[in-house]
C-alpha positions, 0 to 999 in steps of 0.5 A: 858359066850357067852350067858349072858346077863344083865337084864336092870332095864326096863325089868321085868325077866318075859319079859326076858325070852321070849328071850334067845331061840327066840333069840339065833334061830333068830340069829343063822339063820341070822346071822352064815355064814353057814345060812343067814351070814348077817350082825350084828345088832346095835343100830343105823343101817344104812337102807340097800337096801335089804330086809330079808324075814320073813315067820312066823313072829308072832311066838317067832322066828320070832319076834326076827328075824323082830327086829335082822333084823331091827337092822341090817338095813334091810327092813323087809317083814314078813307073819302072820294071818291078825289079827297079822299084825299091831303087826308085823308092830309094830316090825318093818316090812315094809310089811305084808302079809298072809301065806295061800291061792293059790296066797300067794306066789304071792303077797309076792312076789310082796311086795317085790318088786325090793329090792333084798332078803338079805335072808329068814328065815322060820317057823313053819309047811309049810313054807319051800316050798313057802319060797323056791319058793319065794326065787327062784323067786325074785332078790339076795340071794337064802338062806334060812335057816328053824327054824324047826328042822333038820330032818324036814328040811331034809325031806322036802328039796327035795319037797322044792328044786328049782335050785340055792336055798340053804336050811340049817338047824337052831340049835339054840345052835351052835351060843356059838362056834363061833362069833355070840353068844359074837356079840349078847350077848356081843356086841349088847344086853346088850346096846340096851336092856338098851337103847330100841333099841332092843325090849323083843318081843313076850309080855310075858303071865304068865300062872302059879306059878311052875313046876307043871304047866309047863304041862298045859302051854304045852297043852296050847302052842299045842293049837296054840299060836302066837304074845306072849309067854307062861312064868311059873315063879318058 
């Protein structure tokens, strides 16, 4: 049972529910040593002076990503539309940035500042290529893992590539065979969600009662959705 987790009274099944694919994707990039391999969260973390770059922080993934981070002690900078910065700030993100425009890549760099990169996660549609860049320009380690899915990542690696930067690809699944699903589900979760270390992040929005709702919560959800998660009850 490597992917169970109980639900504290506190948290309704509806805000549960924004977190077991978010999660288990967030984590899988950070913390599996064939991604990111960094160290695993707690409910009292000591700071660390590195720094773990989120490119997509508004999304499920990445709002999972901000708070693993965090609860593994790491400084987190994270990019969004300026509309979503003081959410991400409220995750926990020591910087904010935005994703878009020529000098994009510049000014997440500086926010970074002399704080070597721990890693990088990147999500969503084009962010692999500045992610790269800007692991490739700063101090400490070139990892960086993508949440989308494997043959994406495959075929935007070589535009992506930059020398000594090491690109993997997250399967949001694979952490059930090894020591990242029980750390998580088993040794970290069930405390910090009782005790609210661990924060039930994006906020959930319920769009219908039903299977039959389940397509128009789709069209939804291709419309473009950040900082909340669409949630069909049954």
């Amino acid at each position: 049972m490597r992917h169970v987790s109980p639900i504290p009274d506190t948290l309704s099944f509806e805000q549960a529910a924004v977190l077991p694919l978010t999660l288990s994707t967030a984590a899988t990039g950070m913390f599996q040593q064939d991604h990111l391999g960094l160290a695993m969260p707690g409910a009292d973390p000591a700071d660390r002076p590195e720094t773990v770059l989120v490119w997509g922080g508004s999304t499920s993934v990445g709002s999972n990503a901000i708070r693993l981070a965090r609860n593994a002690g790491y400084r987190v900078v994270a990019t969004a539309s300026p509309h979503n910065f003081d959410y991400l700030r409220s995750l926990g993100a020591a910087e904010v940035a935005g994703r878009r425009g020529p000098a994009a890549v510049d000014e997440i760099v500086d926010r970074i500042g002399d704080s070597p990169l721990a890693g990088t996660l990147a999500i969503g549609n084009g962010s692999l290529v500045p992610a790269v860049k800007i692991a490739a320009r700063t101090a400490g380690s070139k990892r960086v893992t993508s949440a989308q899915p494997g043959w994406v990542t495959r075929l935007r690696s070589p535009r992506a590539r930059r020398p000594g930067v090491r690109v993997s690809g997250i399967w949001g699944g694979t952490l059930k065979d090894n020591e990242v699903g029980p750390a998580i589900y088993g040794d970290f979760l069930p405390a910090a969600l009782t005790s609210g270390a661990y924060r039930a992040a994006p906020d959930e929005t319920v769009v219908g009662v039903g299977l039959d709702r389940i397509p128009d919560a789709l069209r939804r959800l291709r419309g473009g959705v950040s900082a909340k998660k669409l949630v069909v009850t049954v």
